[in-house]
VOGU-3710 file (C-alpha; in Angstrom, 3 decimals, decimal comma):
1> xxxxxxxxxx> 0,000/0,000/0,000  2,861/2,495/0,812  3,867/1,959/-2,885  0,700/2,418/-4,297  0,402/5,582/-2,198  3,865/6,979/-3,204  3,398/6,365/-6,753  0,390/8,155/-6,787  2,102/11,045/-5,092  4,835/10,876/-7,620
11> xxxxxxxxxx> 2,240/11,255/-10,747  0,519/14,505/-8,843  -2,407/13,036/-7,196  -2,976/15,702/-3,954  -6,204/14,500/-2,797  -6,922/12,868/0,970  -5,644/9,183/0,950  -7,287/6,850/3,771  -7,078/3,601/4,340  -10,337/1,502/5,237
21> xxxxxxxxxx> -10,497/-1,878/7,938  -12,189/-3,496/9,755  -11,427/-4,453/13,658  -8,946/-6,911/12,608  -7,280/-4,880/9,493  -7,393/-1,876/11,536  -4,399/-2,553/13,138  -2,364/-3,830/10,777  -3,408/-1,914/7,747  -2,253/1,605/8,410
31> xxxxxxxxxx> 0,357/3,790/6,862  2,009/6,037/9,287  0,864/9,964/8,488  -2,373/8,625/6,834  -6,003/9,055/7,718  -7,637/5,685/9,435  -11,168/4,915/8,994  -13,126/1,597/9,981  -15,773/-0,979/8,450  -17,938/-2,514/10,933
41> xxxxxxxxxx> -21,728/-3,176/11,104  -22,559/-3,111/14,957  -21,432/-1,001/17,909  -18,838/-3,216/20,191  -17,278/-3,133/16,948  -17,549/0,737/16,271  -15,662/1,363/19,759  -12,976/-0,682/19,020  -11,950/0,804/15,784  -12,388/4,691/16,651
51> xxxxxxxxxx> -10,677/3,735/20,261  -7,590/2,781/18,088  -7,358/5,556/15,733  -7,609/8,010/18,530  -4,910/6,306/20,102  -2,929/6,437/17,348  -3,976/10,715/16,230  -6,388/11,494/18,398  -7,062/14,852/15,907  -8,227/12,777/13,406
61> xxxxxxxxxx> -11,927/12,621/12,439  -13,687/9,607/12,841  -15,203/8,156/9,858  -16,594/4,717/8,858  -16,327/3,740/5,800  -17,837/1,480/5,463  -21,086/0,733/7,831  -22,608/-2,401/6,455  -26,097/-1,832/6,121  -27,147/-5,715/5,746
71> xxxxxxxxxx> -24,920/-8,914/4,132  -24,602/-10,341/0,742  -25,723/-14,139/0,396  -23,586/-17,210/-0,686  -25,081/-20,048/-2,516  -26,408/-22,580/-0,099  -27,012/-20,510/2,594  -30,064/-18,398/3,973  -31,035/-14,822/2,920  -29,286/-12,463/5,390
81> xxxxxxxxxx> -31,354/-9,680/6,921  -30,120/-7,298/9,472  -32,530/-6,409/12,347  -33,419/-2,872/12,048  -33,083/-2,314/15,979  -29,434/-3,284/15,387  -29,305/-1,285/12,095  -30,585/2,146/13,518  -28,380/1,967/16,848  -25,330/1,164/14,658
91> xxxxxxxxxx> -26,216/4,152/12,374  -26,535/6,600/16,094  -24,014/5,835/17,063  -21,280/6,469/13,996  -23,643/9,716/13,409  -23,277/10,850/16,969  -19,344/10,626/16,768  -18,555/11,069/13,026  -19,167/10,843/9,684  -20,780/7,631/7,337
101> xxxxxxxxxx> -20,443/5,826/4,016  -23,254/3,650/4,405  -22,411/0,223/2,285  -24,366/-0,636/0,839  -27,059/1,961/0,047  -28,173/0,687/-2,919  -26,502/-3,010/-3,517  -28,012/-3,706/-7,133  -27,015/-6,856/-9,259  -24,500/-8,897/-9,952
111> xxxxxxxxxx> -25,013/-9,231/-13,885  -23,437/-11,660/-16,255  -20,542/-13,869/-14,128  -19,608/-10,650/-11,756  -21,058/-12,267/-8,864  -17,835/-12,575/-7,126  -16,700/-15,176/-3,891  -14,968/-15,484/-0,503  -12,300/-17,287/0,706  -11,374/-20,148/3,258
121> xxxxxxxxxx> -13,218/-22,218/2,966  -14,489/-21,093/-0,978  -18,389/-19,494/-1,075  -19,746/-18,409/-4,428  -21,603/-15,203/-3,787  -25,322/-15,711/-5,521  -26,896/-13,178/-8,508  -28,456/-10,811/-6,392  -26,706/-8,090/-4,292  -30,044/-6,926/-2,500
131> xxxxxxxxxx> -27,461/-6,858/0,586  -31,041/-5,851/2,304  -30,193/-2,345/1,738  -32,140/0,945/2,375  -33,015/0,733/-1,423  -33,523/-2,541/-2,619  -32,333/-4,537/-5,539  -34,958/-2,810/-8,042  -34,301/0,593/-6,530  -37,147/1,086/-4,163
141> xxxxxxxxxx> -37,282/2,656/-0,907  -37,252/-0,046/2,318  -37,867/1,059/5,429  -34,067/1,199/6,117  -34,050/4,116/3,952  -37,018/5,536/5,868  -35,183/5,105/9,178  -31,969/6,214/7,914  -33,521/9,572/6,927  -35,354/10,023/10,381
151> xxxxxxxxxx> -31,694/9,523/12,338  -29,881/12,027/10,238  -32,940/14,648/10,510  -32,754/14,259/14,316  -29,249/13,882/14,861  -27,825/16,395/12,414  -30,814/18,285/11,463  -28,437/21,335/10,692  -27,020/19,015/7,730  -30,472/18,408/6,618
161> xxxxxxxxxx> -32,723/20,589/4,534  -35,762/21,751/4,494  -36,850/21,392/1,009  -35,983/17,689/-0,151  -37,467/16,668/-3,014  -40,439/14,232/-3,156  -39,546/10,681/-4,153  -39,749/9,928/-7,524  -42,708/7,503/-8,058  -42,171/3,435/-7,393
171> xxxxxxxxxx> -40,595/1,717/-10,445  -43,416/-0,066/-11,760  -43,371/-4,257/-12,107  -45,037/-6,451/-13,784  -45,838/-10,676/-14,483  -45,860/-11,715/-17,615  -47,072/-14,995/-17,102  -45,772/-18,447/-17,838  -43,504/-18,555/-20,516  -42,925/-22,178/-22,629
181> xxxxxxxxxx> -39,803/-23,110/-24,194  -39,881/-23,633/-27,873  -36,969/-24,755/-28,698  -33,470/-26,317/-27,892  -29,860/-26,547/-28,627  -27,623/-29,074/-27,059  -24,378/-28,900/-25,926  -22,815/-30,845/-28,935  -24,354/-28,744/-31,238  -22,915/-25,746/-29,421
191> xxxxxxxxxx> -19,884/-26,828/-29,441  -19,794/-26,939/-33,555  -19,870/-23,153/-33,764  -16,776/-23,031/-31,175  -13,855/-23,376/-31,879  -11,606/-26,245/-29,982  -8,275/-26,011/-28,581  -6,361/-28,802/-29,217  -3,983/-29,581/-25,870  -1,578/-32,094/-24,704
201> xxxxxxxxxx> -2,708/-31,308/-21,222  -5,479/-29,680/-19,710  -4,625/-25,956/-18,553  -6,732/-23,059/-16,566  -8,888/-21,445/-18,475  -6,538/-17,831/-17,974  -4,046/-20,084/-19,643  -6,247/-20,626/-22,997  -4,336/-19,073/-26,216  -7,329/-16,655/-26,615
211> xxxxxxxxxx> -8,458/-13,007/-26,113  -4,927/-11,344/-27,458  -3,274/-13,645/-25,079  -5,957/-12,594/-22,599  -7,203/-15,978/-21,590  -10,614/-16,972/-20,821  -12,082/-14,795/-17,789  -15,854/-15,885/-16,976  -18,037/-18,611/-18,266  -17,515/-22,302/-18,825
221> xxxxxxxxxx> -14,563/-24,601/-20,150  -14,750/-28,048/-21,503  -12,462/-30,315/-21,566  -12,710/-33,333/-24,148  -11,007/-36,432/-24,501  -11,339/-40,060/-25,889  -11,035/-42,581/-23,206  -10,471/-46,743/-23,148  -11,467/-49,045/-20,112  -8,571/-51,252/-20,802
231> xxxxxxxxxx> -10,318/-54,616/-20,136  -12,017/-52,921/-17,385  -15,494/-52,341/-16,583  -15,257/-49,611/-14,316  -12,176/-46,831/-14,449  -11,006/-44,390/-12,020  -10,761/-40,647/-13,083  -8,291/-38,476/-10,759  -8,438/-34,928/-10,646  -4,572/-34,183/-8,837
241> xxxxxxxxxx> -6,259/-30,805/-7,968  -9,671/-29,337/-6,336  -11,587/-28,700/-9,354  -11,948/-24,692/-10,139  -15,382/-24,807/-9,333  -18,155/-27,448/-10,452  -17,831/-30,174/-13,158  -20,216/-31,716/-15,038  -18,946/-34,979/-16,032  -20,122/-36,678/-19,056
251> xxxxxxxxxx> -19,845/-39,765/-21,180  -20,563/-40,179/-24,861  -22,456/-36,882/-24,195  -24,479/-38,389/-21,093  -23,757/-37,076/-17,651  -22,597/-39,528/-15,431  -21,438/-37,187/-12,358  -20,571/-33,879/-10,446  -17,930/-32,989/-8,687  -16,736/-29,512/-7,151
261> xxxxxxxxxx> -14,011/-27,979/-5,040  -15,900/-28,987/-1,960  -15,133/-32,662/-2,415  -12,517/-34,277/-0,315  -12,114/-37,117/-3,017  -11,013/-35,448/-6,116  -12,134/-38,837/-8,072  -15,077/-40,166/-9,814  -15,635/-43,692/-10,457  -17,244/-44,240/-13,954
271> xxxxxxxxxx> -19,107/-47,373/-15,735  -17,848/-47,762/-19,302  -20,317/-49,166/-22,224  -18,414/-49,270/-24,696  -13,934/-49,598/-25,314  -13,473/-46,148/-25,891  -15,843/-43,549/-25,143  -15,703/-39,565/-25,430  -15,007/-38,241/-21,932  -16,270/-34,490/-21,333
281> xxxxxxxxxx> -15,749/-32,209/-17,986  -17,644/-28,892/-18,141  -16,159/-27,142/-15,650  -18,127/-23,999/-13,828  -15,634/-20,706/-12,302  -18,463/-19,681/-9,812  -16,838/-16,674/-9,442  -13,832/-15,403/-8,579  -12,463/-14,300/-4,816  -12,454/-10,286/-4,317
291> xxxxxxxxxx> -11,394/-9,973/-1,068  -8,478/-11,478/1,394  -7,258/-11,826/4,893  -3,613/-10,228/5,344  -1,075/-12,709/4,482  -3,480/-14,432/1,663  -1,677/-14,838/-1,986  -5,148/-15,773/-3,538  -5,896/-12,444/-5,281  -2,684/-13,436/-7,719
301> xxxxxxxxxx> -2,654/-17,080/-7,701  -6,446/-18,620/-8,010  -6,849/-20,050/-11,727  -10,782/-21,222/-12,532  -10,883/-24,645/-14,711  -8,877/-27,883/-14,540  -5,050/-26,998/-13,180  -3,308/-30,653/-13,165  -2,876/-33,079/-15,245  -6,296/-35,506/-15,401
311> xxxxxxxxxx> -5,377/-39,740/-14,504  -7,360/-42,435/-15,667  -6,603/-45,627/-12,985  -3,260/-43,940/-12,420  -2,499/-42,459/-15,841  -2,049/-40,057/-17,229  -4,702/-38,425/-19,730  -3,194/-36,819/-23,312  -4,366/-35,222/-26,318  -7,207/-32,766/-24,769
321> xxxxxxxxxx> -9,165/-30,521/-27,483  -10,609/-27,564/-24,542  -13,583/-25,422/-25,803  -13,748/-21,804/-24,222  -17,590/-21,716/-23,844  -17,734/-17,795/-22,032  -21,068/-16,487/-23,548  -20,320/-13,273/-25,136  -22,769/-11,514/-27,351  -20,773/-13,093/-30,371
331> xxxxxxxxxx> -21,069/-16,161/-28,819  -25,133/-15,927/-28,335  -25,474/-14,675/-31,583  -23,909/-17,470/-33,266  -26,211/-19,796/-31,062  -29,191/-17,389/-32,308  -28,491/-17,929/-35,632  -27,840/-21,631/-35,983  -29,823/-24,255/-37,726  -29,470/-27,099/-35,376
341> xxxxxxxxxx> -32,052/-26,031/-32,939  -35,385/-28,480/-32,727  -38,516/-28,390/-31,191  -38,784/-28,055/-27,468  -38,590/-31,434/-26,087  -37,941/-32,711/-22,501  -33,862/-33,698/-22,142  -32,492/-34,489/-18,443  -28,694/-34,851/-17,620  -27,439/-33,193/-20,873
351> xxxxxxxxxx> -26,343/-29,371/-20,911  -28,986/-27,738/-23,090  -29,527/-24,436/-24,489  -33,248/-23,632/-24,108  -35,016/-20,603/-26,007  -38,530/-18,763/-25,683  -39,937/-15,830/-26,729  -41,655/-13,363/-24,307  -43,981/-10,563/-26,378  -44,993/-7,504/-24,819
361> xxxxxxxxxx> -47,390/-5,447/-26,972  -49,306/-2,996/-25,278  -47,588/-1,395/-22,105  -43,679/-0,195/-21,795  -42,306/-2,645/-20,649  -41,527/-3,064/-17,028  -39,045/-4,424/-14,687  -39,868/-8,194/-13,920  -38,559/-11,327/-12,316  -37,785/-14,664/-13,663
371> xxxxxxxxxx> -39,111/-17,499/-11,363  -36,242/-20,273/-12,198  -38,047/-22,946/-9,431  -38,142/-26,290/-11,063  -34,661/-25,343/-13,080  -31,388/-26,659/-11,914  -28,722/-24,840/-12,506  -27,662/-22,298/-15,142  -27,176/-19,093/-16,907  -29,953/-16,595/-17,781
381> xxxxxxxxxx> -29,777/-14,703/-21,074  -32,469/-12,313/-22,311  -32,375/-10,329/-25,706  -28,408/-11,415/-25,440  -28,069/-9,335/-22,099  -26,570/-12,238/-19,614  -28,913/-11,683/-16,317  -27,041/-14,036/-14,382  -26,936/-17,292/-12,315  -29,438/-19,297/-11,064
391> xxxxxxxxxx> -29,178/-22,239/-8,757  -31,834/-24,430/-7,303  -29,641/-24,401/-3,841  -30,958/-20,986/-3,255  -31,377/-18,719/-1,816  -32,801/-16,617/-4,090  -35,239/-18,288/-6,623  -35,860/-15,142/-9,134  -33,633/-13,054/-11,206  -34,251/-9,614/-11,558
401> xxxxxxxxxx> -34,787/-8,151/-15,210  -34,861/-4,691/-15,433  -37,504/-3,201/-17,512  -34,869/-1,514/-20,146  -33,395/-4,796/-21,200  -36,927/-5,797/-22,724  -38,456/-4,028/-25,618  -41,924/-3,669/-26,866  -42,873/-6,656/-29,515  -41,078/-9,975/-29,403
411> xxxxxxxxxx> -37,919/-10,105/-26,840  -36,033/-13,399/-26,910  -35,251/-15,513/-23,831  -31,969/-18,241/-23,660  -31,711/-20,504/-21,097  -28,725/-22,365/-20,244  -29,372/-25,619/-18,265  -26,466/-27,628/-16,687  -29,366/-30,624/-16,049  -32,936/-30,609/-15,738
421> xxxxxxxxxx> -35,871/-28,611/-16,000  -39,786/-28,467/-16,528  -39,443/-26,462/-19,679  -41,211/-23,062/-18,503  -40,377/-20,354/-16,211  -43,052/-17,356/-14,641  -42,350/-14,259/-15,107  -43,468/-12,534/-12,235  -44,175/-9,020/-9,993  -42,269/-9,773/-7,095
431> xxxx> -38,285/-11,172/-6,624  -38,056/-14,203/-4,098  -34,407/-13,952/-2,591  -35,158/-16,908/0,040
//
């Protein structure tokens, strides 16, 4: 941080530098000579962290920057909500001493593959970043934001005026109904409008010759292969490393397994039909990890994908061909386009590209939510705008679609399903975040 700080110095940047921790960053994170301010989200917490800065300049002002205002979610886990008792003393209290940057305010979405994770032990953070703000994930006034404005009018009235403006109106919302599929796509068929990368080994997907040298970033990889059971009914695959995040494993184009990073036994034991069959591992980056504990490397070092080389009952697995599946408007608009989609039909334990049209005729359209219960797990597109993830692990169960992204007439819906699905989703007023 010092040379961050000093380099900015050198290039003429005079503005006030801080630095920003919580109780256990706070002190360990400082630079001598510059301002100290504190993250924390309850009061105990609050008095430790402006206790230590006025230890260390007791003329500095007291500022948190960060006062979390509620929690993000993690897939698997409950819907955090923080008690508004707890949320309005919190808010006193750094009012009463100093000043606030309340995060988050307004916490939004977390679009396309931007949904981020934590560390130790891993925790994919899920599509919506609600964070149970004062606004919520649509924009619209909670009754955090209510009670936020009644603490600042009677603790710093002076700072307050007189004349705010009214609120705009609510955004409206709207259902849409239940929307059909019409048509699929399956994986195979995607994969013959990408091209393959043909691979001794199998690599990370930041190590994939593609992008300008770039690498893949988001999305999926797969990883193909032909296999033989060597007299052998059953063979052992062995992954040497934790899988970067969640494979689908599939035979001949049938899945025949999951495994992610959570599993102890980085193996899967597999039935063969056949001598030699095509072996396929779709592997999922859930996100990456934004934020570290002091001391942590995993900022620089995590890769997303398959990292060691793959054994089959010992040995080792050559002659890869890897297929950068990351979902880019070029990418949906060469699925758009192709001929090889067929009528909507039911197909479990395949990765399928599903597709529906939604019209909207008479009204502007409005913001909505996709209802994704009795989907699995996937990716959302709509009119080539990539909403997000959905996962039947919850929390949440809708996806938020602003009412921008659709357009009157006929807007176009993609669906991409790791497994199974009942083959029509609701379009409805209100989200569902668990």
């Amino acid at each position: 941080m010092k040379a961050i700080m000093e380099s900015l110095k050198k290039h003429g940047i005079t503005e006030l530098m801080f630095t920003s921790d919580n109780e256990q960053g706070i002190k360990t994170g400082a630079i001598p000579g510059v301002l100290m301010t504190g993250n924390f989200d309850n009061v105990q917490h609050g008095k430790e962290i402006y206790g230590h800065i006025k230890e260390v300049n007791s003329d500095w002002p007291l500022m948190t920057m960060e006062f979390w205002s509620g929690w993000f979610d993690h897939w698997g886990e409950k819907h955090h909500q923080t008690d508004i008792p707890k949320f309005e003393q919190t808010l006193s209290f750094i009012v009463e001493l100093g000043s606030v940057n309340i995060y988050m305010f307004f916490g939004g979405t977390n679009f396309g593959f931007m949904n981020g994770a934590n560390d130790n032990p891993y925790t994919a953070t899920i599509t919506s970043y609600d964070y149970d703000a004062p606004l919520s994930e649509s924009g619209h006034p909670t009754d955090k934001y209510y009670r936020t404005k009644a603490i600042l009018q009677r603790i710093v009235p002076q700072y307050i005026s007189n004349n705010l403006p009214k609120l705009p109106d609510p955004i409206p919302s709207k259902s849409y109904g239940q929307v059909q599929m019409e048509a699929y796509i399956t994986l195979e068929d995607m994969l013959s409008f990408e091209g393959a990368i043909a691979s001794k080994d199998v690599m990370a997907m930041e190590m994939l010759p593609i992008n300008n040298g770039g690498g893949q970033g988001y999305g999926y990889t797969l990883y193909r292969t032909l296999i033989t059971k060597g007299g052998h009914e059953k063979v052992i695959i062995q992954f040497q490393d934790h899988i970067r995040d969640r494979a689908v494993v599939l035979l001949d184009g049938k899945q025949v397994g999951i495994l992610d990073w959570k599993a102890a036994d980085q193996e899967m034991h597999l039935k063969m039909d056949k001598d030699s069959q095509t072996l396929d591992i779709l592997v999922e980056n859930l996100g990456r990890v934004n934020y570290a504990n002091s001391g942590s490397n995993i900022l620089n070092e995590q890769r997303k994908g398959l990292l060691s080389p793959i054994l089959l009952d010992g040995k080792r697995l050559e002659g890869w061909q890897i297929y950068p599946l990351e979902f880019k408007k070029a990418n949906l608009e060469k699925a758009r386009l192709s001929n090889k989609w067929k009528k909507y039909a039911k197909v479990d334990n395949v990765p399928v590209l599903y597709k529906a049209t939604v019209d909207i005729q008479n009204d502007t359209p409005a913001d909505t939510y996709i209802n994704t219960q009795g989907w699995t797990k996937g990716t959302v597109f709509v009119n080539s705008f990539n909403l997000g993830r959905y996962w039947n692990i919850g929390p949440q169960q809708t996806l938020y679609i602003p009412g921008p992204l659709l357009q009157k007439g006929t807007n176009e819906l993609m669906i991409f399903e790791l497994h199974s699905t009942t083959g029509s989703i609701t379009l409805q007023e209100k989200p569902n975040l668990g």
